[in-house]
VEXDREN-2710 file (C-alpha; in Angstrom, 1 decimal):
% VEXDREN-2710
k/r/px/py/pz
1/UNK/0.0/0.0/0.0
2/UNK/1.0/3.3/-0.8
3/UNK/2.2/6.5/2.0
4/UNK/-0.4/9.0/1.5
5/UNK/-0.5/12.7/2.0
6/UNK/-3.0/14.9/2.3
7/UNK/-2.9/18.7/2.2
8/UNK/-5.4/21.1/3.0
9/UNK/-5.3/25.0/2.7
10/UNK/-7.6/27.8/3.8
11/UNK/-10.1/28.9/1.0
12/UNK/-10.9/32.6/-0.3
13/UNK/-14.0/34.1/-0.8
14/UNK/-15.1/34.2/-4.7
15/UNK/-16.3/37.9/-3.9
16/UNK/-13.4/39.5/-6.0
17/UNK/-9.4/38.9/-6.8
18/UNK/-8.0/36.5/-4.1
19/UNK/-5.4/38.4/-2.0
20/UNK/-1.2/38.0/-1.6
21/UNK/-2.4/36.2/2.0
22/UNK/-4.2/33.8/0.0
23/UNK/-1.6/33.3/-2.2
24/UNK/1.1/32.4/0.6
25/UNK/-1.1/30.0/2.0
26/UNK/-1.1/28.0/-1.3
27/UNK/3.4/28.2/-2.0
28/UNK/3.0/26.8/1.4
29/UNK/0.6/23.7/0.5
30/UNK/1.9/23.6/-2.6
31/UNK/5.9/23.2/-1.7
32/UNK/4.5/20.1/1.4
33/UNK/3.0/18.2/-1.1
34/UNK/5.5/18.5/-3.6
35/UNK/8.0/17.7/-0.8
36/UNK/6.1/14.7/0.0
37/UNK/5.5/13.8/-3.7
38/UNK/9.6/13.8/-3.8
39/UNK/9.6/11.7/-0.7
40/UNK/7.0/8.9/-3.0
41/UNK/3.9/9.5/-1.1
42/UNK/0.5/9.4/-2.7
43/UNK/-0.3/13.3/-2.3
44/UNK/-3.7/15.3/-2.6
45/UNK/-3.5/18.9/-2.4
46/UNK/-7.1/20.8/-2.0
47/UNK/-7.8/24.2/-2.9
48/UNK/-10.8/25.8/-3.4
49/UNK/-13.6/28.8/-3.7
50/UNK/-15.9/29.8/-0.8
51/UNK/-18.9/30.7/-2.3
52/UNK/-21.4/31.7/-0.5
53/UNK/-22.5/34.6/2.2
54/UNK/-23.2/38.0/2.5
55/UNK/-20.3/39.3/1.1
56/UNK/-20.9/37.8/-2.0
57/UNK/-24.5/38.7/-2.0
58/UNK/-24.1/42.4/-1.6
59/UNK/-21.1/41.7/-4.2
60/UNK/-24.1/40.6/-6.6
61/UNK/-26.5/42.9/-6.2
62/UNK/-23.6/45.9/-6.4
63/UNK/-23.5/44.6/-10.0
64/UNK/-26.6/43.6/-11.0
65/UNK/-26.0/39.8/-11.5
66/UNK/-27.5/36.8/-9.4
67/UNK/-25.1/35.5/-6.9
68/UNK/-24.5/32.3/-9.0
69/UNK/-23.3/34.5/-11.6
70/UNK/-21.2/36.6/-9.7
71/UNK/-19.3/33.7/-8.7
72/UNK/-18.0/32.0/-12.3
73/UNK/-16.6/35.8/-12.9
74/UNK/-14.5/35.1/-10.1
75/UNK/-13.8/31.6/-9.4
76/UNK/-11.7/31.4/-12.9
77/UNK/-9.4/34.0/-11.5
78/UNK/-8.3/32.4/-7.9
79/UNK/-7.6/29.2/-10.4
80/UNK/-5.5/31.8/-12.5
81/UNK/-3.5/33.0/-9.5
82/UNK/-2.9/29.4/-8.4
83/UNK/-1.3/28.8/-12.4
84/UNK/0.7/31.6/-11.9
85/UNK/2.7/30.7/-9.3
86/UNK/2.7/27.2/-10.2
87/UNK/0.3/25.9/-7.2
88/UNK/-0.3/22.4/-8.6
89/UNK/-3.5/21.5/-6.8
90/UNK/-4.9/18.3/-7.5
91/UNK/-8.3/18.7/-5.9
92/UNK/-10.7/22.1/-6.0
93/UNK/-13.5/22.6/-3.7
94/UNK/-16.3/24.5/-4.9
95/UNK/-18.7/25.3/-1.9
96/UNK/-21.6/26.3/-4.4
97/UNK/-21.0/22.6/-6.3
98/UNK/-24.3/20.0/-5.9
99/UNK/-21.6/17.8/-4.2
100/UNK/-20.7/20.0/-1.5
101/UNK/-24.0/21.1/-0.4
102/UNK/-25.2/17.6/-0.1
103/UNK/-22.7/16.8/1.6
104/UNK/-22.3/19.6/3.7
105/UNK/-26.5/18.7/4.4
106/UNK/-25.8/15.3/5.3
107/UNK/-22.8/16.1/7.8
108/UNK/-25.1/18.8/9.7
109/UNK/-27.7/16.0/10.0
110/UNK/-24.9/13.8/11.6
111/UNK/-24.5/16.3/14.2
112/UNK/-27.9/15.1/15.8
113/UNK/-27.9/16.9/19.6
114/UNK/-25.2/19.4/18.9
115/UNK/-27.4/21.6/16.7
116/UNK/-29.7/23.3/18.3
117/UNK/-31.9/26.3/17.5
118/UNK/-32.4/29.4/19.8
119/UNK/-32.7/33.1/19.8
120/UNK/-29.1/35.8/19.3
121/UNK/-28.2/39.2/19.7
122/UNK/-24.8/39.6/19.1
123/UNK/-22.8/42.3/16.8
124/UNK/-21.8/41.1/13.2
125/UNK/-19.3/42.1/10.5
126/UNK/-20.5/41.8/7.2
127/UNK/-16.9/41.6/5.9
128/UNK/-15.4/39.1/8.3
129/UNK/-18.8/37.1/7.6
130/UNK/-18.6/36.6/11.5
131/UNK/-20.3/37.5/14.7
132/UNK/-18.2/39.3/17.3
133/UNK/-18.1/39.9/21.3
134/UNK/-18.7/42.7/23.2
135/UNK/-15.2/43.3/24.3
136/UNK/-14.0/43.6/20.3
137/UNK/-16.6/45.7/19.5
138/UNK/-15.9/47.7/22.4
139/UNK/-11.9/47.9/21.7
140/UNK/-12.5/48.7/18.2
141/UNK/-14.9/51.3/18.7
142/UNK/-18.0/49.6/16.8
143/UNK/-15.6/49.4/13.7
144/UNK/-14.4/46.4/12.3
145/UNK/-10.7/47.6/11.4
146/UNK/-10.3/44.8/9.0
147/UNK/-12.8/46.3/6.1
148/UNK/-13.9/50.0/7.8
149/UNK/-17.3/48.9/8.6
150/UNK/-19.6/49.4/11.5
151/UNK/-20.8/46.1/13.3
152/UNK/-24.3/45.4/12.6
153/UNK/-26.8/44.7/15.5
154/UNK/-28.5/41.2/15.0
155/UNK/-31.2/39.8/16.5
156/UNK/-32.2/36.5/15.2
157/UNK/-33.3/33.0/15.9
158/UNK/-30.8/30.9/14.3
159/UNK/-29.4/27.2/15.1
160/UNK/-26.4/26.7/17.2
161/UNK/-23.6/24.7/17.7
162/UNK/-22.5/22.9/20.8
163/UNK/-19.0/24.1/20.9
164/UNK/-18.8/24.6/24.5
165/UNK/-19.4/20.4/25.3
166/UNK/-15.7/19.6/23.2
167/UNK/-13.5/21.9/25.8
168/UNK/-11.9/19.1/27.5
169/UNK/-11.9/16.7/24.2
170/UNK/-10.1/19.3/22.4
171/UNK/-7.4/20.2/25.6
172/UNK/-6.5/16.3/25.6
173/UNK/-6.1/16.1/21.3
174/UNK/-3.9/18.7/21.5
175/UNK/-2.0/18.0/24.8
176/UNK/-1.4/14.6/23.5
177/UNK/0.1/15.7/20.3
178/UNK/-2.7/13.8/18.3
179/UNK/-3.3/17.2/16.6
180/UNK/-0.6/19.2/16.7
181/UNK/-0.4/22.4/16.3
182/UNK/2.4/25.0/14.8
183/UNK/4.2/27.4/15.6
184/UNK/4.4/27.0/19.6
185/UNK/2.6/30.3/20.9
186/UNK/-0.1/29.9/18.2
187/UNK/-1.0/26.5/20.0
188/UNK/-0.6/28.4/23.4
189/UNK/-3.0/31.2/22.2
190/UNK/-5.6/28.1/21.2
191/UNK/-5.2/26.7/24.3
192/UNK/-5.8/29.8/26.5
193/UNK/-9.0/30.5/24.6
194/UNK/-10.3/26.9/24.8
195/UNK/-9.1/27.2/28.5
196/UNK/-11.1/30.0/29.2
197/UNK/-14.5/28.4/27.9
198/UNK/-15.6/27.6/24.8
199/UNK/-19.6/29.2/23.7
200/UNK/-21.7/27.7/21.9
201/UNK/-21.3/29.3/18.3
202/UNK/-24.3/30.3/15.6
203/UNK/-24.4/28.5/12.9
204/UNK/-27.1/29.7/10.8
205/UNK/-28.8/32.8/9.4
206/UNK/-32.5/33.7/9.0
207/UNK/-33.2/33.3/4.9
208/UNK/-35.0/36.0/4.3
209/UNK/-32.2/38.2/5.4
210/UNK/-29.5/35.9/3.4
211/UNK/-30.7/34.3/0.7
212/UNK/-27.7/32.8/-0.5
213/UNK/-26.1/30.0/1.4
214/UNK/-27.3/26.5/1.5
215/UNK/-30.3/25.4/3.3
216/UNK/-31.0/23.9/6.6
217/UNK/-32.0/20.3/6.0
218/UNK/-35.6/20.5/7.5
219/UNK/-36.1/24.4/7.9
220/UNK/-36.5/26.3/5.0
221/UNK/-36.5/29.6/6.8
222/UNK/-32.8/29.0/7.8
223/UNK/-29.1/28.7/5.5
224/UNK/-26.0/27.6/7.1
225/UNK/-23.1/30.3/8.5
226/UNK/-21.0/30.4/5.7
227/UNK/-18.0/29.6/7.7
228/UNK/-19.6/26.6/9.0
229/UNK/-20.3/24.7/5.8
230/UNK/-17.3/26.2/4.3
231/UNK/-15.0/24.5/6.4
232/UNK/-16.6/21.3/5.7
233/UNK/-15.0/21.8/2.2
234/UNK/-12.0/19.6/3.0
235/UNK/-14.0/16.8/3.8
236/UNK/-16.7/17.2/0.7
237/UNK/-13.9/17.8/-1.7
238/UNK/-13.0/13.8/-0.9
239/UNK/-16.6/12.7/-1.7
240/UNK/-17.3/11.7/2.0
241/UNK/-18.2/9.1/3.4
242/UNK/-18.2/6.6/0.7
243/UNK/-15.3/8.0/-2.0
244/UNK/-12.5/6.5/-2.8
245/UNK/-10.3/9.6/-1.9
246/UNK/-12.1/9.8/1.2
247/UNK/-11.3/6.2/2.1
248/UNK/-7.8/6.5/0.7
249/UNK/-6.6/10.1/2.1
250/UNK/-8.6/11.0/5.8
251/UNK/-7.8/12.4/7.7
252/UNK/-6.2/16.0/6.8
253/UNK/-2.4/15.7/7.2
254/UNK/-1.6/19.6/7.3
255/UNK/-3.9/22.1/7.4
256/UNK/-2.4/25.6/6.3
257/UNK/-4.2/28.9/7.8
258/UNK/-3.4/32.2/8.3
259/UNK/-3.2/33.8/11.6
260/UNK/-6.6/35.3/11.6
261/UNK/-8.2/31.8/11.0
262/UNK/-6.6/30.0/14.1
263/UNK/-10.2/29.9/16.1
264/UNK/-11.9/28.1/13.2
265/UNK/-9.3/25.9/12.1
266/UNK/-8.1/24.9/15.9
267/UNK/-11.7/25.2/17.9
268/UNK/-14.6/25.4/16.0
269/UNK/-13.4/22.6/12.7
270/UNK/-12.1/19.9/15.3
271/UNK/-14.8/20.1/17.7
272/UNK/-16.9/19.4/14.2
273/UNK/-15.1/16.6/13.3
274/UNK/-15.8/14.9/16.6
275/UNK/-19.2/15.8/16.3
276/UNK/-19.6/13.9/13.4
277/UNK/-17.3/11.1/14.9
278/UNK/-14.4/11.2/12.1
279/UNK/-10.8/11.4/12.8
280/UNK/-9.4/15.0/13.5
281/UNK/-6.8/16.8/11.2
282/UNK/-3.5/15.9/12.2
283/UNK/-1.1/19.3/12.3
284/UNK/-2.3/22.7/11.8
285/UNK/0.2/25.2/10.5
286/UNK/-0.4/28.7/11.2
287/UNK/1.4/31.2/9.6
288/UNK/1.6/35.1/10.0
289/UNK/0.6/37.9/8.0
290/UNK/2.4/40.1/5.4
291/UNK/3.0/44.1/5.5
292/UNK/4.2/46.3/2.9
293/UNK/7.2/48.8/4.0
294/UNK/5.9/48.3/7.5
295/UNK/2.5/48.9/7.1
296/UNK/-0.6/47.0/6.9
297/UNK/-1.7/46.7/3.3
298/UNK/-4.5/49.1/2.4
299/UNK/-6.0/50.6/-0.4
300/UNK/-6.5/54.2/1.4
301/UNK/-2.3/54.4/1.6
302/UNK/-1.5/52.8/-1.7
303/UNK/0.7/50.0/-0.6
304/UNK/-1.4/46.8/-1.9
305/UNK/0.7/44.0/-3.3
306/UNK/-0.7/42.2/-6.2
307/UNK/0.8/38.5/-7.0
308/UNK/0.3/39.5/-10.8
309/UNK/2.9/42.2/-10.9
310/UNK/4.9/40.7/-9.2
311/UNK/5.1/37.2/-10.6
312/UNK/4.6/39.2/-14.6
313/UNK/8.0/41.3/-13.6
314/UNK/10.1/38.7/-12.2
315/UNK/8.6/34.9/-12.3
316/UNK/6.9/33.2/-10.4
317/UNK/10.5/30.7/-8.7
318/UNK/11.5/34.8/-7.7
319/UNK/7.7/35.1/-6.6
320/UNK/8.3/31.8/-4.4
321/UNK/11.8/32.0/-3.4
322/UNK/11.2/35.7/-1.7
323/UNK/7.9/34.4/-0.2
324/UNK/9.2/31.4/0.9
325/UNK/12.7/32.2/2.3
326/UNK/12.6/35.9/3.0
327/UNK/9.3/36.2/4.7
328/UNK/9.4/34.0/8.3
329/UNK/7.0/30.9/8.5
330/UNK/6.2/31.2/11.9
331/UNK/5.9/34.8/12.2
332/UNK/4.5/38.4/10.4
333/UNK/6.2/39.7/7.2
334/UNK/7.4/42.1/5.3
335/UNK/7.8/43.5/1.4
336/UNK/8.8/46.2/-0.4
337/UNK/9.5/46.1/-4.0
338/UNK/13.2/47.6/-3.4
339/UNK/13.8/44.6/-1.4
340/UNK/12.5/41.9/-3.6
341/UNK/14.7/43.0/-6.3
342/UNK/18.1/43.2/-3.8
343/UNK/16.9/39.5/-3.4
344/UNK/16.4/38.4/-7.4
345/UNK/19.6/39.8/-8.4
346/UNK/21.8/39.3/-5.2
347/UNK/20.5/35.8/-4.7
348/UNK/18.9/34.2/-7.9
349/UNK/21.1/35.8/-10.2
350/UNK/24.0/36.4/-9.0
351/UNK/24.5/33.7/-6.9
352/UNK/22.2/30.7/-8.0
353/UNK/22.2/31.7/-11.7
354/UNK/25.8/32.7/-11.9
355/UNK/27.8/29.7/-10.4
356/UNK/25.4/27.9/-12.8
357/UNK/26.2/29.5/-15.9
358/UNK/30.0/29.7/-14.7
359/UNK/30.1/25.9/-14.9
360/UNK/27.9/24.9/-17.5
361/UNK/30.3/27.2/-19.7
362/UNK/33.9/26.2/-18.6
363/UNK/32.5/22.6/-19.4
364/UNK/31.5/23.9/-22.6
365/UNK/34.8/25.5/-23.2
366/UNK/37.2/23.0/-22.0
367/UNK/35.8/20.0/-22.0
368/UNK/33.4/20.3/-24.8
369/UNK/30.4/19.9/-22.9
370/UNK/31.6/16.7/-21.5
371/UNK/31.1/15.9/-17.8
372/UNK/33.1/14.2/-16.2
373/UNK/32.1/11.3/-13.0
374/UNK/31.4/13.4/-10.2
375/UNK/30.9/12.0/-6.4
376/UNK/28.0/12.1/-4.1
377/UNK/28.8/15.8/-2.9
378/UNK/28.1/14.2/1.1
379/UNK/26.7/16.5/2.4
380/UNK/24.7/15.9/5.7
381/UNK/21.0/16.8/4.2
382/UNK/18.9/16.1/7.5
383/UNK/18.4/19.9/8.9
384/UNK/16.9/20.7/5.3
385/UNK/14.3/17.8/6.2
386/UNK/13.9/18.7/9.7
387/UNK/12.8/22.2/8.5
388/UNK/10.5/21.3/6.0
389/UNK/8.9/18.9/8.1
390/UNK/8.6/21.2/10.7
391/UNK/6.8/24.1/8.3
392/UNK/10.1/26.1/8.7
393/UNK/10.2/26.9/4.6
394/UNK/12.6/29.4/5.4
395/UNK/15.2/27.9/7.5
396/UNK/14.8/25.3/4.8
397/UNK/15.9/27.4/2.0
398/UNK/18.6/29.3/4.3
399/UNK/20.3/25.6/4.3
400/UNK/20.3/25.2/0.7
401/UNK/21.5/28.8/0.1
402/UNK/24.5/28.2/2.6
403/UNK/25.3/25.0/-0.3
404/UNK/24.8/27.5/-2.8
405/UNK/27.3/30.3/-1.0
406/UNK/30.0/27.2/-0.7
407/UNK/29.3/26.2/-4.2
408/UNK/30.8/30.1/-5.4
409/UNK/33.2/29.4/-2.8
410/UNK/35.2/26.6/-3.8
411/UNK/35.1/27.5/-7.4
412/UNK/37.1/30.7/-6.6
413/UNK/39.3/28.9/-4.2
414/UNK/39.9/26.0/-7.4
415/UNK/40.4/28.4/-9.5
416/UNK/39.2/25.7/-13.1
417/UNK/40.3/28.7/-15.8
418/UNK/43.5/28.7/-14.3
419/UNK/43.8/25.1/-14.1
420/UNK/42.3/24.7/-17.8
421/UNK/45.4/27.5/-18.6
422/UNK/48.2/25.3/-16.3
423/UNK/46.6/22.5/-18.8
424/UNK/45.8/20.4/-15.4
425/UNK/43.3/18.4/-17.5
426/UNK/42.6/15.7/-14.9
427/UNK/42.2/17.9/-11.8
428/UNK/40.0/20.3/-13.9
429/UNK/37.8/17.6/-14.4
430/UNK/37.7/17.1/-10.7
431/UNK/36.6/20.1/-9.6
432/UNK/34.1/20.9/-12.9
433/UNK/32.4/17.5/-11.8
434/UNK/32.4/18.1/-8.4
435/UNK/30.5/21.3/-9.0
436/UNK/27.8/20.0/-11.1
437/UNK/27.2/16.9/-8.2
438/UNK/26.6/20.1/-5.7
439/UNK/24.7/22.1/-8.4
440/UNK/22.3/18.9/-8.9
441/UNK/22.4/18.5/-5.2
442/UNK/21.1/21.9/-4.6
443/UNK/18.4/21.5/-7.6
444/UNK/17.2/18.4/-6.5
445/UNK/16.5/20.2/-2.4
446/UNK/15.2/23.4/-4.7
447/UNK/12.9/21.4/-6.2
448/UNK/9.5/21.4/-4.1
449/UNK/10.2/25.6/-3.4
450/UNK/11.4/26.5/-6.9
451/UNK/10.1/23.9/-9.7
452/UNK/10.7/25.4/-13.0
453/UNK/14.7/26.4/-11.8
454/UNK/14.9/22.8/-10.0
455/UNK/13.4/21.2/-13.7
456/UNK/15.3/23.6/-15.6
457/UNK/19.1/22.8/-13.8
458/UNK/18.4/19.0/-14.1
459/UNK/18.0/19.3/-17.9
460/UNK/21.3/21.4/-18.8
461/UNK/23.3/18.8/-16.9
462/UNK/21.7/15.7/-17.9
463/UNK/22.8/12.5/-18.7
464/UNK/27.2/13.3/-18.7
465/UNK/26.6/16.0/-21.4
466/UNK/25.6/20.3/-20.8
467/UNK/22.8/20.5/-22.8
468/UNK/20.5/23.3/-24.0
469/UNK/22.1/26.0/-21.7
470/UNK/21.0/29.7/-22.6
471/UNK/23.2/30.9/-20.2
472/UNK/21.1/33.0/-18.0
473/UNK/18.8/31.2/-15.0
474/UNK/17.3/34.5/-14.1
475/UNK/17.8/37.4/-16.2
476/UNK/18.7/40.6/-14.9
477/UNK/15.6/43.1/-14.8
478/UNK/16.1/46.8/-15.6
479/UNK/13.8/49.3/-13.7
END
């Protein structure tokens, strides 16, 4: 029997472009699984489209088209993002898809006792799709800071869900290790919030003032909260309960979230799980979020990052090498345009791309594009693994550049021109051969962060002979 693998990421709202958080997310599911694909497992990686709510109902009616509409303008260009920086997917949820709503129907039915229905009042934010407490709406001043919104006043008769009986069930998962959680104070934030008491959440909203959402099996006046069903997506996506991918890849082996998502991915999606009596995910990563020369992103200042420019200027390896390595995987950070081109032309080019093109030509020039038999380079590869194991993309990466730093090293210290001009034939073909078992070394660890560079590598060196080499990895970019 095959290992198998499955990866999981957070899923944006189809109520305009996806955002650069959303895009970090998927370079992080998307370099696990193709880690683990390297490593032989059986891997499915599922992305997705949440499609339903208010935001995407007041989306519709701002422009005149049904909600169902509104969506296939939108979920064609989250799959576009994901092809532009090479997020190889293999599954995509669709929360508006016949399959998901039945399912996501027959999963709230197997929730017997813990739905309930009773009356709310609580303060909502249209934007967040989510209902908040007193205190926030206190600190924040009635304004949700996220979109610039006032919280609404509700007062409603919805159904709920027993969150507050899984307190202890959730303390001993975690405590245990059987789900794990990442990085360290993320779990210890999870923990004091479960700690302090767990409420019973809303899951529903009155459908005559949302329309659009999926509909309570048995009440027709009700839909489900869009979060709720929407975080069923990971399970639907599988064809539960009798699919073969459901059989074949259950339960979730990394879940990827941003920090904003930790309650609903930590709390509210396990506590589900046991509800329904399926295994709970196994490891939650929970990443931070990204600024722009210090500052939140915002459209009022001007300092919004788009993942098109970006990736059109420079390529998408650039797009996931600076995202990958240069901002931290268990903590907030940063960009600036100044400092993602230091990076592509201090790092890529001039040190990845150069020491590359240095070699492939000297073999070119003095050994006609011969290769001579090069050793396993021996170099002890475990703290690479460790780190991407452990979600740390960027210590990951740091490793590999220190191979690629000692790669430029040693062919300044050997010196191959001047031992092509001391006509040192066999020593040249030493240290020429020794330098492409690093460079294939380092292309081989590159391969699940930087694909099309890791591909590209592999094929001018292939088989004893330099082959197709253009001479320039990554091209130097004027301003």
């Amino acid at each position: 029997m095959s290992k198998t693998y499955y990866v999981t990421t957070s899923i944006p709202y189809a109520s305009g472009n996806p955002h650069i958080g959303n895009t970090i997310d998927w370079l992080y599911a998307d370099t696990a699984a193709r880690y683990k694909k390297q490593q032989g497992y059986d891997v499915a990686y599922s992305a997705g489209s949440d499609e339903h709510g208010s935001k995407i109902y007041e989306k519709a009616l701002e422009t005149g088209v049904k909600p169902e509409e509104f969506i296939e303008g939108v979920v064609p260009v989250i799959k576009e993002v994901h092809k532009l920086i090479n997020s190889d997917y293999t599954h995509f949820a669709r929360t508006n898809s016949k399959e998901h709503i039945a399912i996501a129907q027959k999963l709230w039915k197997q929730l017997g006792d813990d739905i309930y229905k009773s009356k709310y009042t609580g303060w909502y934010c249209v934007g967040c799709e989510e209902y908040k407490t007193e205190t926030e709406v206190k600190e924040n001043n009635g304004v949700c800071p996220l979109h610039d919104k006032k919280y609404e006043k509700l007062e409603e008769e919805n159904f709920f869900f027993k969150l507050s009986a899984y307190s202890d069930k959730l303390l001993a998962l975690i405590d245990s290790g059987e789900f794990e959680i990442v990085p360290e104070n993320r779990k210890t934030e999870i923990l004091n919030v479960i700690r302090g008491g767990l409420t019973d959440i809303s899951v529903s909203r009155p459908k005559k003032k949302l329309p659009w959402g999926i509909p309570v099996p048995g009440d027709t006046t009700q839909v489900m909260y869009v979060w709720f069903e929407a975080l069923m997506n990971y399970i639907t996506v599988l064809d539960y309960p009798n699919g073969a991918d459901f059989k074949k890849f259950w339960p979730t082996d990394l879940q990827i979230v941003g920090k904003d998502n930790l309650r609903f991915h930590a709390a509210i999606y396990p506590a589900m799980l046991l509800s329904a009596k399926l295994p709970v995910l196994k490891r939650l990563f929970v990443h931070g979020h990204l600024t722009s020369g210090g500052k939140k992103m915002s459209k009022t200042i001007g300092n919004i990052v788009n993942t098109e420019d970006i990736v059109k200027k420079y390529g998408s390896d650039a797009f996931r090498y600076f995202f990958l390595r240069h901002v931290p995987s268990y903590s907030d950070g940063d960009f600036t345009w100044e400092r993602f081109d230091a990076v592509y032309h201090g790092e890529l080019a001039n040190e990845l791309g150069n020491a590359v093109q240095r070699v492939a030509s000297m073999i070119n020039r003095y050994q006609q594009g011969v290769i001579g038999e090069y050793p396993n380079p021996g170099h002890d590869t475990d703290p690479y693994h460790v780190a991407v194991q452990n979600q740390q993309f960027d210590r990951a990466l740091e490793w590999v550049w220190e191979l690629v730093k000692g790669l430029n090293v040693f062919i300044e210290q050997e010196k191959p021109w001047q031992l092509a001009k001391e006509q040192d034939d066999s020593h040249l073909k030493e240290v020429l051969a020794a330098c492409v078992g690093d460079i294939l070394q380092i292309a081989d660890l590159l391969a699940p962060f930087l694909p099309q560079t890791s591909q590209t590598i592999q094929q001018i060196f292939k088989d004893g002979y330099v082959h197709n080499y253009s001479g320039v990895l990554f091209p130097r970019i004027e301003e």
